[in-house]
VONU-425164 format. One record per residue (C-alpha): residue number from 1; residue in one letter; x, y negated, z negated. Coordinates in nm, 3 decimals. Layout:
+-----+--------+---------+---------+---------+
| num | residu |      px |      py |      pz |
+-----+--------+---------+---------+---------+
| NUM |      A |       X |       Y |       Z |
...
+-----+--------+---------+---------+---------+
REM end
This chain:
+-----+--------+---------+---------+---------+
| num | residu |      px |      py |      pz |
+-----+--------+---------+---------+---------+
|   1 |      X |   9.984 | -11.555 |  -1.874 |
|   2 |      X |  10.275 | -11.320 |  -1.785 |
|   3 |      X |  10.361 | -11.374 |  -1.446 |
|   4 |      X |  10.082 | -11.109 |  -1.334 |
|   5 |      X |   9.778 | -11.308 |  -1.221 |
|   6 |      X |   9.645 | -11.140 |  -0.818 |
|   7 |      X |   9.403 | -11.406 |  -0.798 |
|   8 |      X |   9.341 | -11.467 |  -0.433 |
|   9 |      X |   9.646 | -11.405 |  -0.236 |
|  10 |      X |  10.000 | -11.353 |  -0.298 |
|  11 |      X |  10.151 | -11.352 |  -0.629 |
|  12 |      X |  10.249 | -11.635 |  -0.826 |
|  13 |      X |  10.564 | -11.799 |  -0.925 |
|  14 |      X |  10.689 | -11.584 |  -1.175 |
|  15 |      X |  10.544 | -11.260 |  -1.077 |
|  16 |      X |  10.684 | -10.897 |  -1.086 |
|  17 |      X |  10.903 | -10.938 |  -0.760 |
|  18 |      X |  11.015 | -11.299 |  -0.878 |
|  19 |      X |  11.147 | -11.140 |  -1.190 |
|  20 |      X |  11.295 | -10.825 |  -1.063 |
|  21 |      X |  11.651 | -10.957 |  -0.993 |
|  22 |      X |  11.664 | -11.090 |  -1.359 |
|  23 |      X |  11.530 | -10.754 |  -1.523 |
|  24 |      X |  11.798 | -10.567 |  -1.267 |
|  25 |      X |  12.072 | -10.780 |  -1.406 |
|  26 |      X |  11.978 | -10.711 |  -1.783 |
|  27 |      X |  11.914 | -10.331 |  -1.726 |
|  28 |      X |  12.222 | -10.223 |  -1.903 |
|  29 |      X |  12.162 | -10.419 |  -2.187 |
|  30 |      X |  11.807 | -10.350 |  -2.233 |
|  31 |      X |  11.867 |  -9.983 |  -2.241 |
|  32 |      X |  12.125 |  -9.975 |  -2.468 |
|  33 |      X |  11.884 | -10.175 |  -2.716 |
|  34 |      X |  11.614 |  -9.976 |  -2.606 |
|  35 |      X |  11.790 |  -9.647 |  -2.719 |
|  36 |      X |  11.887 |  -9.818 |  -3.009 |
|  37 |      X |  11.542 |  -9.867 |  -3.089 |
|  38 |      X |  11.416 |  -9.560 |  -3.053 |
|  39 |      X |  11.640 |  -9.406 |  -3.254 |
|  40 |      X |  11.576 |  -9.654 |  -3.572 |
|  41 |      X |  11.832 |  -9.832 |  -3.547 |
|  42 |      X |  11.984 | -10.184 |  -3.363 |
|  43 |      X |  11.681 | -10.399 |  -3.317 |
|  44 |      X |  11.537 | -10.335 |  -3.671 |
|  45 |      X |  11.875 | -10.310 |  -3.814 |
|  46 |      X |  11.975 | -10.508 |  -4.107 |
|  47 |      X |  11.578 | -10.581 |  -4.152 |
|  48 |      X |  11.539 | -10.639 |  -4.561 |
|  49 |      X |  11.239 | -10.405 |  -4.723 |
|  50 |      X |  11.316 | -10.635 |  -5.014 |
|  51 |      X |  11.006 | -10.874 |  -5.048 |
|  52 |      X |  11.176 | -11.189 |  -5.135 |
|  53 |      X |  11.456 | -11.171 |  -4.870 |
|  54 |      X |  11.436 | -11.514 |  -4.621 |
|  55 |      X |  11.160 | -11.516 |  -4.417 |
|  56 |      X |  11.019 | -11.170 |  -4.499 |
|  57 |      X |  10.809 | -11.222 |  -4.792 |
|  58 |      X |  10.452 | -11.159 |  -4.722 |
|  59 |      X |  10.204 | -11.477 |  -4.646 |
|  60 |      X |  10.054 | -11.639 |  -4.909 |
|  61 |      X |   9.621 | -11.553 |  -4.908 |
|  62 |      X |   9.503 | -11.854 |  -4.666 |
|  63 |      X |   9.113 | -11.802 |  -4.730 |
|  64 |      X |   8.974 | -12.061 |  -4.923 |
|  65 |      X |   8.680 | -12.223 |  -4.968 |
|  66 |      X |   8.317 | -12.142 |  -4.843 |
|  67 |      X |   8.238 | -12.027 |  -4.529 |
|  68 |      X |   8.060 | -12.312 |  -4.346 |
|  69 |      X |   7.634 | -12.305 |  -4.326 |
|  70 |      X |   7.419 | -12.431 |  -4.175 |
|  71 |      X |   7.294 | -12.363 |  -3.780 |
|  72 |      X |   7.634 | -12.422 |  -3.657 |
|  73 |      X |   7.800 | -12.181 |  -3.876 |
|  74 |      X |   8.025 | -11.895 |  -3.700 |
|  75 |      X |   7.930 | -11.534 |  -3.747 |
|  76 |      X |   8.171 | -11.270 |  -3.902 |
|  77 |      X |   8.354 | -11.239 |  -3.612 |
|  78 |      X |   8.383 | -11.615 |  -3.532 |
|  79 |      X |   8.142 | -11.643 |  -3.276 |
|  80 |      X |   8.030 | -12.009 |  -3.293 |
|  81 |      X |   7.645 | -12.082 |  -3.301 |
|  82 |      X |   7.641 | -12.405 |  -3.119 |
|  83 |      X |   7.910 | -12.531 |  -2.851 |
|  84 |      X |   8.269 | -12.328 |  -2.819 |
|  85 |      X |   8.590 | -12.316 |  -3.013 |
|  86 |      X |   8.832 | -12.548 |  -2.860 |
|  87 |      X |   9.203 | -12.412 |  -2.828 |
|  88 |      X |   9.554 | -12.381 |  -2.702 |
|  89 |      X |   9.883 | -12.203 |  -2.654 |
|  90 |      X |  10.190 | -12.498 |  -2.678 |
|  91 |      X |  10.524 | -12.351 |  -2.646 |
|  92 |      X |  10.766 | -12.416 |  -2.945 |
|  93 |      X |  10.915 | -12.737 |  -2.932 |
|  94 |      X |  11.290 | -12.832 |  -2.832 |
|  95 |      X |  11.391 | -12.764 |  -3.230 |
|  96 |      X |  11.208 | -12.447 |  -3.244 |
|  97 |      X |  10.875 | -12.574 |  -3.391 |
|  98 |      X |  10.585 | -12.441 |  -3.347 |
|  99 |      X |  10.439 | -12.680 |  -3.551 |
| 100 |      X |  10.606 | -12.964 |  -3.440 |
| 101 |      X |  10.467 | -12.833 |  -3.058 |
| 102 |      X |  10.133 | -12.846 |  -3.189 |
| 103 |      X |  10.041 | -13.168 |  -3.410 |
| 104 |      X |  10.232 | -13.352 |  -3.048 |
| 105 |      X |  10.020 | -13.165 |  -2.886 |
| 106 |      X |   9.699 | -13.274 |  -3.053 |
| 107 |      X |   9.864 | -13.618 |  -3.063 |
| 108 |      X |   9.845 | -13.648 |  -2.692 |
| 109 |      X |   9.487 | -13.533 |  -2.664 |
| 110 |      X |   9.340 | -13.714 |  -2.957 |
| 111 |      X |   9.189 | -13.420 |  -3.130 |
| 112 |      X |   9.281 | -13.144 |  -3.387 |
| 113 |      X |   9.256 | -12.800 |  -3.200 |
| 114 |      X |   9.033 | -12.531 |  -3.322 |
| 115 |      X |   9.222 | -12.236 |  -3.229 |
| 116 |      X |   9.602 | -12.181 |  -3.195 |
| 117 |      X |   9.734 | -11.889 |  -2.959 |
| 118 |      X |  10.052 | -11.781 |  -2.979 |
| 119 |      X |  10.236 | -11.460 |  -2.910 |
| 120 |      X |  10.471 | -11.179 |  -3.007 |
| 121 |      X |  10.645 | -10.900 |  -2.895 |
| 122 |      X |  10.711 | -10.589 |  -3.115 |
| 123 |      X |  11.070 | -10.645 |  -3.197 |
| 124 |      X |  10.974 | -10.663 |  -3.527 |
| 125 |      X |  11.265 | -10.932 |  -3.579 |
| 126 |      X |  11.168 | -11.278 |  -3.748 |
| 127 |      X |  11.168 | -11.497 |  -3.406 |
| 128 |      X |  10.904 | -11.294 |  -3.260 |
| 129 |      X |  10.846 | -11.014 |  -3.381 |
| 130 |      X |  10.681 | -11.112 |  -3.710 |
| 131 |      X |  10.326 | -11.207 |  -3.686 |
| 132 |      X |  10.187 | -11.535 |  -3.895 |
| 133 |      X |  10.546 | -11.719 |  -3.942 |
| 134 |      X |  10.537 | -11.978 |  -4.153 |
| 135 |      X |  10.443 | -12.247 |  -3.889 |
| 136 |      X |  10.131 | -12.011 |  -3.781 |
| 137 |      X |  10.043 | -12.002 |  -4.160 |
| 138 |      X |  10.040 | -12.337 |  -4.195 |
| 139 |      X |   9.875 | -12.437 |  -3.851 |
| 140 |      X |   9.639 | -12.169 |  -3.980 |
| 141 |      X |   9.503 | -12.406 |  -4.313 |
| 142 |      X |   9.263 | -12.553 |  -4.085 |
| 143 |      X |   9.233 | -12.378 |  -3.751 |
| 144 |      X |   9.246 | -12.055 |  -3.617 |
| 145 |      X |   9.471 | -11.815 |  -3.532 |
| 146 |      X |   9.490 | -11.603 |  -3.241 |
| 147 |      X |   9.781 | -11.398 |  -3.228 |
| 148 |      X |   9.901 | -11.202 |  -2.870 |
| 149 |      X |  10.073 | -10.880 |  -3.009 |
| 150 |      X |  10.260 | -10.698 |  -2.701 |
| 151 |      X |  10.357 | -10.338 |  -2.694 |
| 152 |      X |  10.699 | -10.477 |  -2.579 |
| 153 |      X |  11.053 | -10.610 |  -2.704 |
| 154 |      X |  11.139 | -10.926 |  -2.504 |
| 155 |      X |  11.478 | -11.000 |  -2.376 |
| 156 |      X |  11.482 | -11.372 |  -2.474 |
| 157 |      X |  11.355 | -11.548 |  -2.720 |
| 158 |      X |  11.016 | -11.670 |  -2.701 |
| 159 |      X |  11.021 | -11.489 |  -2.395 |
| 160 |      X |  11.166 | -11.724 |  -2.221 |
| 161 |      X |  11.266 | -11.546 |  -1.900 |
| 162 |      X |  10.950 | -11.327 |  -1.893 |
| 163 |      X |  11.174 | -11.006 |  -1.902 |
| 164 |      X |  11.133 | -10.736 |  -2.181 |
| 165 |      X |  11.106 | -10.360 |  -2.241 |
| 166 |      X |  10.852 | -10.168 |  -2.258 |
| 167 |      X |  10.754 |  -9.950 |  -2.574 |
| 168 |      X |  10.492 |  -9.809 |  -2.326 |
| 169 |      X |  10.129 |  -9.698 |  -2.497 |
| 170 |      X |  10.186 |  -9.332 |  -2.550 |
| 171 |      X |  10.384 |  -9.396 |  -2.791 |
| 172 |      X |  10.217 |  -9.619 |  -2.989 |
| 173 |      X |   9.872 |  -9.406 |  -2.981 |
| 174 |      X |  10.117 |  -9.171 |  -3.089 |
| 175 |      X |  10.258 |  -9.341 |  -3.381 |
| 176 |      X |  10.587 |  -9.360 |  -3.322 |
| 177 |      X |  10.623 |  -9.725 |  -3.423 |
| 178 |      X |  10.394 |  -9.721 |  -3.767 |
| 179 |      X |  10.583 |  -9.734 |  -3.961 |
| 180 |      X |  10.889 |  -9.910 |  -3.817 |
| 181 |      X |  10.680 | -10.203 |  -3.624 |
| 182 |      X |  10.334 | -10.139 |  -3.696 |
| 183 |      X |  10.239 | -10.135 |  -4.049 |
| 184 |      X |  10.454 | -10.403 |  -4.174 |
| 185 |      X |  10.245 | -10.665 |  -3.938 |
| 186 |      X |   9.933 | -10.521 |  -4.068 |
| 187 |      X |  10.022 | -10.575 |  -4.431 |
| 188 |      X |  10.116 | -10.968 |  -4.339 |
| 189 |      X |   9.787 | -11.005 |  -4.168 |
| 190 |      X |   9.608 | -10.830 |  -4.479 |
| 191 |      X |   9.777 | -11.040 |  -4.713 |
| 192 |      X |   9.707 | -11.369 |  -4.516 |
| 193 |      X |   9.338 | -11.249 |  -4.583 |
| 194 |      X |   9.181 | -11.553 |  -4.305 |
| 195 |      X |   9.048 | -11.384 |  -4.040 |
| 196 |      X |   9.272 | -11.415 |  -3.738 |
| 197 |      X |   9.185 | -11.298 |  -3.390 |
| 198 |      X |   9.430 | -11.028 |  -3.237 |
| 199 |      X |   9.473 | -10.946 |  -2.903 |
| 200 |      X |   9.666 | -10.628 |  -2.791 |
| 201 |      X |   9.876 | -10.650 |  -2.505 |
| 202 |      X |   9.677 | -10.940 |  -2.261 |
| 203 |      X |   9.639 | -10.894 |  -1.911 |
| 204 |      X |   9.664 | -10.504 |  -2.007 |
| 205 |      X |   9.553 | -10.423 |  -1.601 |
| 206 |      X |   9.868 | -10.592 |  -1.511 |
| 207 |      X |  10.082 | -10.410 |  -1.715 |
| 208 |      X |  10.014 | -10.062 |  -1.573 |
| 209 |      X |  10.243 | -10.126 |  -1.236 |
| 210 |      X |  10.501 | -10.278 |  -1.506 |
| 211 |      X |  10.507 |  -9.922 |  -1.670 |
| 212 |      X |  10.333 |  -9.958 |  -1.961 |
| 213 |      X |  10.106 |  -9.655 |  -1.907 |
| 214 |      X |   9.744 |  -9.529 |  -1.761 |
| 215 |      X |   9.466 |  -9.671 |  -1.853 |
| 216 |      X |   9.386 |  -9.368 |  -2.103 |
| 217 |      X |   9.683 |  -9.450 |  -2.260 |
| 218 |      X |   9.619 |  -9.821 |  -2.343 |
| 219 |      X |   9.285 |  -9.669 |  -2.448 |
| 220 |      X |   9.427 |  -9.473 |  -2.701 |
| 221 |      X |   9.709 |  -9.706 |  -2.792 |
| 222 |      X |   9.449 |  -9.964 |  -2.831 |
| 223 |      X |   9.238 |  -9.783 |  -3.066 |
| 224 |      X |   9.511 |  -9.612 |  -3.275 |
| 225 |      X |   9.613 | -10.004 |  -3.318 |
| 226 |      X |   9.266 | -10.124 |  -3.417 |
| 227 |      X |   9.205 |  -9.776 |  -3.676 |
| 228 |      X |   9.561 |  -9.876 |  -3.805 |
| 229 |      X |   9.454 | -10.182 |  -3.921 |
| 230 |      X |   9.158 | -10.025 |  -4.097 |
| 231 |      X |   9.318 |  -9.752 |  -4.264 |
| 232 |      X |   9.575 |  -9.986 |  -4.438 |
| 233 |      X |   9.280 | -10.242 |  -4.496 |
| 234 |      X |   9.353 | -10.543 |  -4.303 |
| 235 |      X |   8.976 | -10.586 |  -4.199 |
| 236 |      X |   9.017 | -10.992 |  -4.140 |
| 237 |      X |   9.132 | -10.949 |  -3.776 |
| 238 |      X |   8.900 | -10.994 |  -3.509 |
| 239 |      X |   8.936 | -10.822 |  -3.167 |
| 240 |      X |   8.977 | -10.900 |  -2.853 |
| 241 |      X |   9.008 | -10.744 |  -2.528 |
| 242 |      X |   9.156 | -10.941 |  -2.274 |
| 243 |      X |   9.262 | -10.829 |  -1.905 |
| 244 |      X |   9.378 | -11.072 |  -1.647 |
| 245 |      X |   9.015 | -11.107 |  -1.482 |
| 246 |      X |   9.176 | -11.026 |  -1.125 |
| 247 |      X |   8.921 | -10.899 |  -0.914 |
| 248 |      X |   9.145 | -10.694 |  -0.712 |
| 249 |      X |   9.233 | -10.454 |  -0.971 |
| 250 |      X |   8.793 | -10.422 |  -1.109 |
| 251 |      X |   8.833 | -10.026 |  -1.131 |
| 252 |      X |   9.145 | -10.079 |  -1.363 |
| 253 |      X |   8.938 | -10.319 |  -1.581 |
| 254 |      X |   8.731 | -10.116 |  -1.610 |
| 255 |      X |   8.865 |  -9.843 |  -1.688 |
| 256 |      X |   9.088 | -10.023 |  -1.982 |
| 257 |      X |   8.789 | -10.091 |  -2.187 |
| 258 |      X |   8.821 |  -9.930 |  -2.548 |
| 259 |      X |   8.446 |  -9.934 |  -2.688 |
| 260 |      X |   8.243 | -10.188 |  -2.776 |
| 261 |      X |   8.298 | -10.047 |  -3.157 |
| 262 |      X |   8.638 | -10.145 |  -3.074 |
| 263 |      X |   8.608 | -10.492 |  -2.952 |
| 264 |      X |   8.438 | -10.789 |  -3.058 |
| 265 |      X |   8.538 | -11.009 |  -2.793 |
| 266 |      X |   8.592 | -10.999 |  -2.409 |
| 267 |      X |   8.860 | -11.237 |  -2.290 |
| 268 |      X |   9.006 | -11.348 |  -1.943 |
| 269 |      X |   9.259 | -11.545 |  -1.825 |
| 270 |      X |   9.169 | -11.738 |  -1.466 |
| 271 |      X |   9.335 | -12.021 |  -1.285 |
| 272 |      X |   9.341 | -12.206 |  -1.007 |
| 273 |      X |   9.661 | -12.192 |  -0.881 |
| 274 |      X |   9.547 | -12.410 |  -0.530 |
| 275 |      X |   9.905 | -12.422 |  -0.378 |
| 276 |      X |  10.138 | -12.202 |  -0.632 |
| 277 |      X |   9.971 | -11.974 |  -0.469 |
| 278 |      X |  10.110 | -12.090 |  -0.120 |
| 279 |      X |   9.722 | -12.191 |  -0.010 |
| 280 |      X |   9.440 | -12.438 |   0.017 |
| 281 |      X |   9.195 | -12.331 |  -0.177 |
| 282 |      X |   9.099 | -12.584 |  -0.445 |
| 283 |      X |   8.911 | -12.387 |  -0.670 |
| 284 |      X |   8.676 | -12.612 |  -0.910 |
| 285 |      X |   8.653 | -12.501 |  -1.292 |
| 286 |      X |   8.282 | -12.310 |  -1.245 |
| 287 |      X |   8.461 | -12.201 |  -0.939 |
| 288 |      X |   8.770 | -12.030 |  -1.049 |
| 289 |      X |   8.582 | -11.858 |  -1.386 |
| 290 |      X |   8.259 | -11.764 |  -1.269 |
| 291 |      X |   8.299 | -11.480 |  -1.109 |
| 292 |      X |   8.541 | -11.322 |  -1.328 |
| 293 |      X |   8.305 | -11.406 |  -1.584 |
| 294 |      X |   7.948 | -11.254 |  -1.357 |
| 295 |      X |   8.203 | -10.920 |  -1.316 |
| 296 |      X |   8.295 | -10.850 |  -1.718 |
| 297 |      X |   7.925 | -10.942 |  -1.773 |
| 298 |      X |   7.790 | -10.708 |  -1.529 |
| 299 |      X |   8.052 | -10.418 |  -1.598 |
| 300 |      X |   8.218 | -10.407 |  -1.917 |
| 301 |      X |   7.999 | -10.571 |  -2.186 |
| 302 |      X |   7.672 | -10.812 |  -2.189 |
| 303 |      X |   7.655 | -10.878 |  -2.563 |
| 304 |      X |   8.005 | -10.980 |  -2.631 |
| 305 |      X |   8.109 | -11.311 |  -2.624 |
| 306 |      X |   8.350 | -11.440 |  -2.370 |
| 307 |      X |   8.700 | -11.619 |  -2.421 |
| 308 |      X |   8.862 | -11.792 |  -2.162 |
| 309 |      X |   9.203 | -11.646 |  -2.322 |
| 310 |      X |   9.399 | -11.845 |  -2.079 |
| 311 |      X |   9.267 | -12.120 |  -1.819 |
| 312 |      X |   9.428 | -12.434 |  -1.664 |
| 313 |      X |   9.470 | -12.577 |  -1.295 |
| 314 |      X |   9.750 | -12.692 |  -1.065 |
| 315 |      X |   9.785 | -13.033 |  -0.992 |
| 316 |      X |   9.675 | -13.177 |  -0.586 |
| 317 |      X |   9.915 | -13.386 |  -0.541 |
| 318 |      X |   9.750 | -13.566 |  -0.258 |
| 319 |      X |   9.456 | -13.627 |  -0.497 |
| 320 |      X |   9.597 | -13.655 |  -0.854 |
| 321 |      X |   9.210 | -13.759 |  -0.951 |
| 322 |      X |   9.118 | -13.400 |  -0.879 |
| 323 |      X |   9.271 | -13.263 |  -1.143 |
| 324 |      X |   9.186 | -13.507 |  -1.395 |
| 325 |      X |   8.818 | -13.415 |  -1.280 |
| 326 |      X |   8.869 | -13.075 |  -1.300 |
| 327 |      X |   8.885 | -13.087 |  -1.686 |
| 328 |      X |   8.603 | -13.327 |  -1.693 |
| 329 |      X |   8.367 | -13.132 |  -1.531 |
| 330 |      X |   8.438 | -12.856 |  -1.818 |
| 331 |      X |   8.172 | -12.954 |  -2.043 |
| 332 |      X |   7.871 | -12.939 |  -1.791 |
| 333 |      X |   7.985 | -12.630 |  -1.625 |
| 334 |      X |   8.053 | -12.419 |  -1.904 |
| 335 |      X |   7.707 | -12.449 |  -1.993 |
| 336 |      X |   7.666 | -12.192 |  -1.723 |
| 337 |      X |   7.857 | -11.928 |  -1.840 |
| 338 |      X |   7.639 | -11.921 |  -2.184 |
| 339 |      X |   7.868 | -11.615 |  -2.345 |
| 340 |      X |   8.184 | -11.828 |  -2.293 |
| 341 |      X |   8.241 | -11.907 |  -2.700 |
| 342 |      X |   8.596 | -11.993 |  -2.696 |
| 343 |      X |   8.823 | -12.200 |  -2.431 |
| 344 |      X |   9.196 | -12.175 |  -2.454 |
| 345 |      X |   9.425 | -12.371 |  -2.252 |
| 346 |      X |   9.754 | -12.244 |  -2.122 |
| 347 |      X |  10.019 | -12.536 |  -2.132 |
| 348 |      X |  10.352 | -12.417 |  -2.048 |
| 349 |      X |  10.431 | -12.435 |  -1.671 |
| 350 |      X |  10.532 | -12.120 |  -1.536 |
| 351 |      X |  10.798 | -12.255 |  -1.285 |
| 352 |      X |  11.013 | -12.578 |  -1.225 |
| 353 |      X |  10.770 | -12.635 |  -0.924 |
| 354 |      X |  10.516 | -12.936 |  -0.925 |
| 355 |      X |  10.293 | -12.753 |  -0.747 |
| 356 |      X |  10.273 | -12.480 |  -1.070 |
| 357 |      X |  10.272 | -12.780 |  -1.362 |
| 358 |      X |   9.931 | -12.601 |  -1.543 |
| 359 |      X |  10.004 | -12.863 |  -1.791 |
| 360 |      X |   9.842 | -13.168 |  -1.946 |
| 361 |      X |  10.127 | -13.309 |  -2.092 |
| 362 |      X |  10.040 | -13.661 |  -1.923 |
| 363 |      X |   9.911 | -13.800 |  -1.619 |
| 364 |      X |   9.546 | -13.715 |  -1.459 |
| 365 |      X |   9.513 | -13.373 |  -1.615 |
| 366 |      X |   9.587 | -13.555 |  -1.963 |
| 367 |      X |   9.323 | -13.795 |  -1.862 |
| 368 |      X |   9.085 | -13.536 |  -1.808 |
| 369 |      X |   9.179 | -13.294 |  -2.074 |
| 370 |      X |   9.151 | -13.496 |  -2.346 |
| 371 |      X |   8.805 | -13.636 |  -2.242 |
| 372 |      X |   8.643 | -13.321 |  -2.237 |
| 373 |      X |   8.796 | -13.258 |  -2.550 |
| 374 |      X |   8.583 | -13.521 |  -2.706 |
| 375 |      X |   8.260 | -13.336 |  -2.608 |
| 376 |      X |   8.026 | -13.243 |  -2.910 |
| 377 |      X |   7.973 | -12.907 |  -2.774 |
| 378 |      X |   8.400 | -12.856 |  -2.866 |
| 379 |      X |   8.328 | -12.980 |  -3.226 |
| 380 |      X |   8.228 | -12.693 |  -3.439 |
| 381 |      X |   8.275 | -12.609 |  -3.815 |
| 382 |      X |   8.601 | -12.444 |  -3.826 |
| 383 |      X |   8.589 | -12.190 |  -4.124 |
| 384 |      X |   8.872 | -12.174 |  -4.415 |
| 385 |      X |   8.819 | -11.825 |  -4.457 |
+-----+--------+---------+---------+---------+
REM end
């Protein structure tokens, strides 16, 4: 989620005109590192090629074990047989854990998650710019990974104030950043040797009014990405394309799509916002996915599975049973959209308002949350390798 959801009216809290006096403030600064980095120099200054220097040594192989039989077993690209994986992005904790955010996280709901989902810019510096840190890795022992790699340096930390720069996709189809950003990643996720899933640049339909580039461009960028990875060997990643779902911007969609040889997943990322959007539409979970869902079905791929990359709801806080039944009602009506393998919940708020809390940090949607959770069909096999 990155401030770019159209769903249904006007835009949400921290959408493109809610961060434009921000970016406009930092302008100065973000071309000067911008120029910096496209001349080799600033952001990936001072980086150490020298494999035991702090934090840049390469992760340690995490496969282990064999892969889990029987009828339940997952498929080579993770596709569950029975029931969907069960996941989460948590933001890093108050001391910088990610870890830490995580096993508090699972404390609260009463459950280990399946899938982590966290993600990075291209800064290629250790905060965020270095994919499988040492928290991932060892999150990663026994769940999986899903990393968010974005063709973009961010202007705070963890991206904290949703502003960054874009490296925009013509240049990476070009390869420009190989060699610089690109291939060092690769190697970490080829060394790791687990397979991971990757997801270039989310909510890609979004990004085109932020400058990122046409459609073609992603196209390319997104393929150059995905033969990169081949040609250096990391062949442990699985794919996935995920746009914002937005029904407004269908042709764009569309249009984005690299090839199914390309992409082993389709992914979305729906909400319902009910008033941080500034309406009164209470959208129920079926409600607020399904369509979304009908539309990639119909139009982009019918054999691919389907991740829910990023759902959640707003709180009614006239009714705070309604959201706690919201997440109850997600075992029964996922069973409707049969493709939907994987469900990821999105659980950092994306403004200071009540009305935007898509969290389940306590409270009703806790409640709810943590009793779907408990469904069989979220228990599956998780694989060590």
């Amino acid at each position: 989620m990155r401030g770019r959801h159209r769903e249904h009216g006007p835009p949400p809290p921290r959408g493109v005109a809610e961060r434009g006096a921000a970016k406009r403030a930092r302008t100065a600064v973000v071309l000067v590192a911008l120029a910096a980095l496209l001349a080799g120099l600033g952001l990936w200054a001072g980086r150490s090629e020298e494999p035991d220097a702090s934090g840049d040594a390469l992760p340690d192989n995490a496969a282990s074990g064999e892969p889990p039989s029987g009828p339940c077993a997952p498929d080579d690209t993770l596709v569950p047989a029975c029931g969907a994986w069960w996941g989460a992005y948590v933001p890093y904790a108050g001391n910088g854990s990610l870890k830490d955010a995580v096993l508090g996280f699972e404390k609260r709901i009463g459950r280990k998650l399946d899938l982590v989902y966290n993600y990075h810019d291209m800064s290629g510096t250790e905060l965020d710019g270095r994919l499988l840190t040492p928290d991932e890795q060892e999150l990663g022992r026994d769940r999986l990974l899903m990393l968010a790699w974005e063709s973009t340096v961010w202007t705070e930390p963890h991206h904290e104030d949703w502003t960054e720069t874009q490296l925009g996709w013509k240049n990476i189809a070009s390869g420009t950043y190989d060699e610089e950003i690109l291939d060092p990643q690769i190697r970490r996720i080829r060394a790791y040797g687990k397979r991971v899933f990757v997801s270039f640049d989310q909510e890609a339909d979004a990004r085109i009014k932020e400058g990122a580039g046409t459609p073609e461009e992603f196209v390319a960028a997104y393929r150059h990405l995905h033969d990169r990875f081949r040609e250096l060997g990391a062949d442990n990643v699985v794919w996935v394309w995920t746009v914002s779902g937005y029904l407004g911007s269908a042709a764009e969609m569309k249009a984005l799509y690299p090839g199914d040889r390309y992409v082993d997943w389709i992914a979305m990322d729906q909400y319902n916002y009910y008033r941080c959007h500034d309406t009164t539409d209470w959208k129920d979970f079926l409600r607020s996915q399904q369509p979304s869902y009908e539309w990639l079905r119909a139009n982009v791929s019918d054999d691919k599975p389907v991740m829910l990359a990023e759902f959640a709801t707003a709180p009614d806080a006239d009714d705070p049973a309604r959201q706690r039944d919201w997440y109850t009602r997600i075992p029964t009506d996922v069973k409707k959209l049969p493709a939907v393998k994987a469900l990821v919940h999105w659980n950092r708020p994306p403004s200071e308002e009540p009305a935007c809390d898509l969290t389940v940090n306590d409270g009703p949607g806790l409640d709810g949350y943590r009793e779907a959770g408990r469904n069989g069909y979220f228990h599956q096999p998780v694989p060590s390798r």
